[in-house]
Backbone as numpy.savetxt, mean C-alpha at the origin, in Angstrom:
# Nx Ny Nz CAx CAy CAz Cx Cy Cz
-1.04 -8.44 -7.82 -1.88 -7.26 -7.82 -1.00 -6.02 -7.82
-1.73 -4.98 -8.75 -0.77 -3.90 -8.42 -1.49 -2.67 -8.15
-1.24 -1.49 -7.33 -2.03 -0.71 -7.13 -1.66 0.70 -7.41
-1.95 1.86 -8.07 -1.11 3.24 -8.05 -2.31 4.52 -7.57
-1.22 5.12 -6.58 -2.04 6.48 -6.12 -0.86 7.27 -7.08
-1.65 7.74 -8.36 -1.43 8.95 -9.08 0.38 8.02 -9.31
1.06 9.26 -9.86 2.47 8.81 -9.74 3.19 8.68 -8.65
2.67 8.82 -7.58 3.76 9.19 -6.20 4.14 8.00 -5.27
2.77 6.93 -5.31 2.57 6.32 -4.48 2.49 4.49 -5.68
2.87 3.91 -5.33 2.61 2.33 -5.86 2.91 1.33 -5.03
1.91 0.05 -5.07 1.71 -0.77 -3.83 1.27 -2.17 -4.81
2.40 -3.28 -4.55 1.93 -4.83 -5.03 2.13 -5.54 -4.08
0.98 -6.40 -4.38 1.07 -8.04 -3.82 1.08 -9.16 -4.36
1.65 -10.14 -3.61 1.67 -11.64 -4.29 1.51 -12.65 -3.05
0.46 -13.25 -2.85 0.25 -13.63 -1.70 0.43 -13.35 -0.61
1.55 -13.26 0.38 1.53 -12.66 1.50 2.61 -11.68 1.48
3.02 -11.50 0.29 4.36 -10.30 0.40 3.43 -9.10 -0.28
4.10 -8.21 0.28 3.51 -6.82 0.28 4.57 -5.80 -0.18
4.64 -5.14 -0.91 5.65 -3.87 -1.12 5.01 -2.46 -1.25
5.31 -1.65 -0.80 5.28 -0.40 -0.75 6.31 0.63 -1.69
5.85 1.32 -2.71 7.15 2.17 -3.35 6.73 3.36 -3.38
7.24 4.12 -2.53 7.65 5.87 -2.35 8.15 5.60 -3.78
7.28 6.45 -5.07 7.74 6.90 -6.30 7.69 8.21 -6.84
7.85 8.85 -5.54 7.87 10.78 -5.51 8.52 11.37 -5.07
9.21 12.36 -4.84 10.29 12.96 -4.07 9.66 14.56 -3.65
8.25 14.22 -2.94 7.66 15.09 -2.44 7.93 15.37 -0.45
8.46 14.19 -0.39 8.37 14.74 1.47 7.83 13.75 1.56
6.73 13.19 1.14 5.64 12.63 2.10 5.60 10.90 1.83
4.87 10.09 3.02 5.53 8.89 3.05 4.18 8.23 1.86
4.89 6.62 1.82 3.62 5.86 1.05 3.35 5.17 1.84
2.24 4.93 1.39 1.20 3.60 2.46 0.44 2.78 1.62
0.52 1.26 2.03 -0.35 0.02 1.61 -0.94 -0.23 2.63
-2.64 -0.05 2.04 -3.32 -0.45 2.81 -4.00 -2.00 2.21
-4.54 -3.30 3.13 -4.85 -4.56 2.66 -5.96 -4.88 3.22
-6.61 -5.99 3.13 -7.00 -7.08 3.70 -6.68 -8.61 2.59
-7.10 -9.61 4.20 -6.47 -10.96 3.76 -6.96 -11.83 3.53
-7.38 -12.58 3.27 -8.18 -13.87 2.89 -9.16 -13.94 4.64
-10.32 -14.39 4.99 -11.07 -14.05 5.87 -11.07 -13.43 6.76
-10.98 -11.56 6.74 -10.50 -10.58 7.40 -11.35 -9.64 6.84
-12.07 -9.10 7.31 -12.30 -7.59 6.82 -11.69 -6.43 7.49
-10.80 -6.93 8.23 -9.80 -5.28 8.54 -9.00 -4.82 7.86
-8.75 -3.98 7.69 -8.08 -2.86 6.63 -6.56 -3.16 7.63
-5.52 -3.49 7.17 -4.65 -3.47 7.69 -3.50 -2.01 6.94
-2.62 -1.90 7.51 -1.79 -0.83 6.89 -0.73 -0.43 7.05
0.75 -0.44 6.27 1.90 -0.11 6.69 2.63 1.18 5.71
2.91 2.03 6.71 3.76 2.91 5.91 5.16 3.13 5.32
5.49 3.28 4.66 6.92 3.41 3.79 7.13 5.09 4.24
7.93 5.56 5.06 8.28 6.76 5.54 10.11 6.89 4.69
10.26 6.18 4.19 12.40 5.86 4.36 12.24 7.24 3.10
11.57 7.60 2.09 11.98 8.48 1.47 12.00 8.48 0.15
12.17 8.90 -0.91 11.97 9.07 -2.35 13.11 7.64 -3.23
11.99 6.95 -3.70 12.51 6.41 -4.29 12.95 4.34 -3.62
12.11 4.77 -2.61 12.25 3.38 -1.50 10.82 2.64 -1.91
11.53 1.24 -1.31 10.66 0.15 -1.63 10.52 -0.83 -0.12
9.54 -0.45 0.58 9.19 -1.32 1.85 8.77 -2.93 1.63
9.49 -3.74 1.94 8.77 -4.89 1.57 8.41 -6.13 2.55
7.51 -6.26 2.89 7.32 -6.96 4.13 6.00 -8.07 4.01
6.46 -9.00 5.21 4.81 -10.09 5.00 4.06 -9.94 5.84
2.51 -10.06 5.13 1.54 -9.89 5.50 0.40 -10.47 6.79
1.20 -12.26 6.57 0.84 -12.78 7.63 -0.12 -13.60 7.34
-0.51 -13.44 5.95 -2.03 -14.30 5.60 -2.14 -14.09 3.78
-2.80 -14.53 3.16 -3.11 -14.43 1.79 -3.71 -13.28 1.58
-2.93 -11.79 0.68 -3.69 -10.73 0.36 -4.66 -10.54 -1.06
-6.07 -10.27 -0.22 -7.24 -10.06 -1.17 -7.37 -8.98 -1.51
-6.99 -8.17 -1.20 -7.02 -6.44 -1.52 -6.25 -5.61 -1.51
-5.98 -4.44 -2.16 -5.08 -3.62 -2.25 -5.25 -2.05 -2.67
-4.80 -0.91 -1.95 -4.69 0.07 -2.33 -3.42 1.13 -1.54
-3.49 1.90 -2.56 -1.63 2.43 -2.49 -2.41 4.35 -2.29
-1.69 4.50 -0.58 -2.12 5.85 -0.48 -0.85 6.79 -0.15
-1.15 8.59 -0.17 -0.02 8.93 -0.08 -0.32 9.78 1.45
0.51 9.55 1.94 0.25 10.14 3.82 0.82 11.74 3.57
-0.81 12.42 4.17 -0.49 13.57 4.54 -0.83 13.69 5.89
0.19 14.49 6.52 -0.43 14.40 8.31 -1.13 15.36 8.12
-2.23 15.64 9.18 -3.38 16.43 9.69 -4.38 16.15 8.25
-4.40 15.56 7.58 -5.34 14.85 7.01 -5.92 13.68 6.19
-7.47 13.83 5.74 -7.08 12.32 5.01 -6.33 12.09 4.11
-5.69 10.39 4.21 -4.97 10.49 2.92 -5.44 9.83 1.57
-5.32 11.17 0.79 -5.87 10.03 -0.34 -5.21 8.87 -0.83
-6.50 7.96 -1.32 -5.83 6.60 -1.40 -6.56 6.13 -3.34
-6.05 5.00 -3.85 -6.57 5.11 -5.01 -7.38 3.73 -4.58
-8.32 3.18 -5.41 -9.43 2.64 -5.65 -8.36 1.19 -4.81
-9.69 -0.26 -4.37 -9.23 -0.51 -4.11 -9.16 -2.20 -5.10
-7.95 -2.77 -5.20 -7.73 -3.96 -6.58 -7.66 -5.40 -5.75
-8.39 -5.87 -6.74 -9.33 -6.97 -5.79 -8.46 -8.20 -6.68
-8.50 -9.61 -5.79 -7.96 -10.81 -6.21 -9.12 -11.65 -5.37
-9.51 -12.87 -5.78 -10.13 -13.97 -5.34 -9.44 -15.53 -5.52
-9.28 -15.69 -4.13 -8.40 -16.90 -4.09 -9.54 -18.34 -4.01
């Protein structure tokens, strides 16, 4: 699965690996947000390291969902639509 907020922000999965890519050199961090195979919580990790970084970490369970947002503090962050897999 792959997911993009605008150019800044991009977020894939492949079963339980997760990556995060800061693809902006604006300041601000990226975030993947998920859920997992029988979960409806929105889980979520941020990529803060900086322009041009790739967070990559496991999920803990099979990921069904995906969307790639860009963190602004003191508000919401926008996030792009969210990309669906069925296992």
């Amino acid at each position: 699965m792959d997911a993009r907020y605008s150019d800044k922000v991009r977020v894939t999965a492949s079963g339980s690996t997760l990556k995060a890519y800061d693809t902006s050199c604006d300041g601000r961090g990226a975030q993947a947000n998920w859920q997992r195979t029988g979960s409806s919580t929105v889980f979520e990790k941020t990529n803060g390291e900086g322009c041009g970084t790739v967070l990559q970490f496991t999920t803990g369970g099979t990921v069904t969902q995906i969307r790639a947002c860009l963190v602004i503090p003191a508000q919401k962050d926008p996030c792009s639509a969210w990309t669906s897999r069925q296992y």
